[in-house]
PLY file of the C-alpha trace (Angstrom):
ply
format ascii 1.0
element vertex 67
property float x
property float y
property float z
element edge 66
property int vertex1
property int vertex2
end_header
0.00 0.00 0.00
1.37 3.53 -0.98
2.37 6.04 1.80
-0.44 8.17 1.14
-3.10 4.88 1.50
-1.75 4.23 4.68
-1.92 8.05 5.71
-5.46 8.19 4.76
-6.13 5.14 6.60
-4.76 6.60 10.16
-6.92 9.24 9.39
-10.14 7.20 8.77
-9.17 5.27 11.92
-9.14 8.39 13.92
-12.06 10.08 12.88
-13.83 6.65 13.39
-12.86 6.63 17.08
-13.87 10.44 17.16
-17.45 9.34 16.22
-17.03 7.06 18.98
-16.36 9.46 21.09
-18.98 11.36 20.28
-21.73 9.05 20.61
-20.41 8.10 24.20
-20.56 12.03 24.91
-24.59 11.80 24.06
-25.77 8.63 25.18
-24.25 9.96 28.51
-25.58 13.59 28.16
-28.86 11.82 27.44
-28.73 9.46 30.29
-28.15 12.83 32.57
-24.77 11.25 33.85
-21.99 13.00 35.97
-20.81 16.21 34.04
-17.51 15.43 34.57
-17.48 12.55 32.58
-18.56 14.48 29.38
-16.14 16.88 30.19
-13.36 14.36 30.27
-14.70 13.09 26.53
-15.08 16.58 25.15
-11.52 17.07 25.75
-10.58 14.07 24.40
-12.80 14.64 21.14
-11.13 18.32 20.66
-7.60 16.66 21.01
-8.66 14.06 18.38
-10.41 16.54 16.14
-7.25 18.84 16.40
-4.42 15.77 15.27
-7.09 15.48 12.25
-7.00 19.41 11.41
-3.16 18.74 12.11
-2.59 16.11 10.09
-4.26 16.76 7.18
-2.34 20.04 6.60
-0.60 20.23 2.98
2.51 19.76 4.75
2.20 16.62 6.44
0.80 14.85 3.44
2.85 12.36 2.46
5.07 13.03 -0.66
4.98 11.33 -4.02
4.13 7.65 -4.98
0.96 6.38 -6.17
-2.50 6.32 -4.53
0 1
1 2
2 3
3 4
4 5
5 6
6 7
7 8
8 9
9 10
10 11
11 12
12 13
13 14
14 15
15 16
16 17
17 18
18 19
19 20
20 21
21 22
22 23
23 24
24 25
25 26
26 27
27 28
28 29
29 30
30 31
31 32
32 33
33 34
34 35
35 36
36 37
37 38
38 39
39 40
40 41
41 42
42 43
43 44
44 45
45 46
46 47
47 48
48 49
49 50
50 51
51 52
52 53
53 54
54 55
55 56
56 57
57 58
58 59
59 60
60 61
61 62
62 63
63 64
64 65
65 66
């Protein structure tokens, strides 16, 4: 697999475990748990959501071969 298939795989497999994330942020908004526990996810979703933005900057694309 080319560089740049196996870059836009990490990047599927994080935004996968962002929606993850994400749904465990509403089923426990909707089940009225502790706050603190959505707080804790929230930052973890920003941090993932931030390595995306990161990562898929121009720059840290991978360079040349085949897709």
């Amino acid at each position: 697999m080319s560089a740049l298939l196996d870059f836009i795989e990490e990047q599927q497999d994080i935004a996968e475990q962002l929606c993850m994330v994400l749904e465990a942020i509403d089923a426990l908004h909707d089940a009225d748990i502790d706050r603190r526990a959505c707080e804790g996810l929230i930052f973890i979703a920003r941090d993932m959501a931030q390595r995306l933005d990161a990562n898929l900057c121009g720059e840290k694309l991978p360079k040349g071969g085949e897709a």
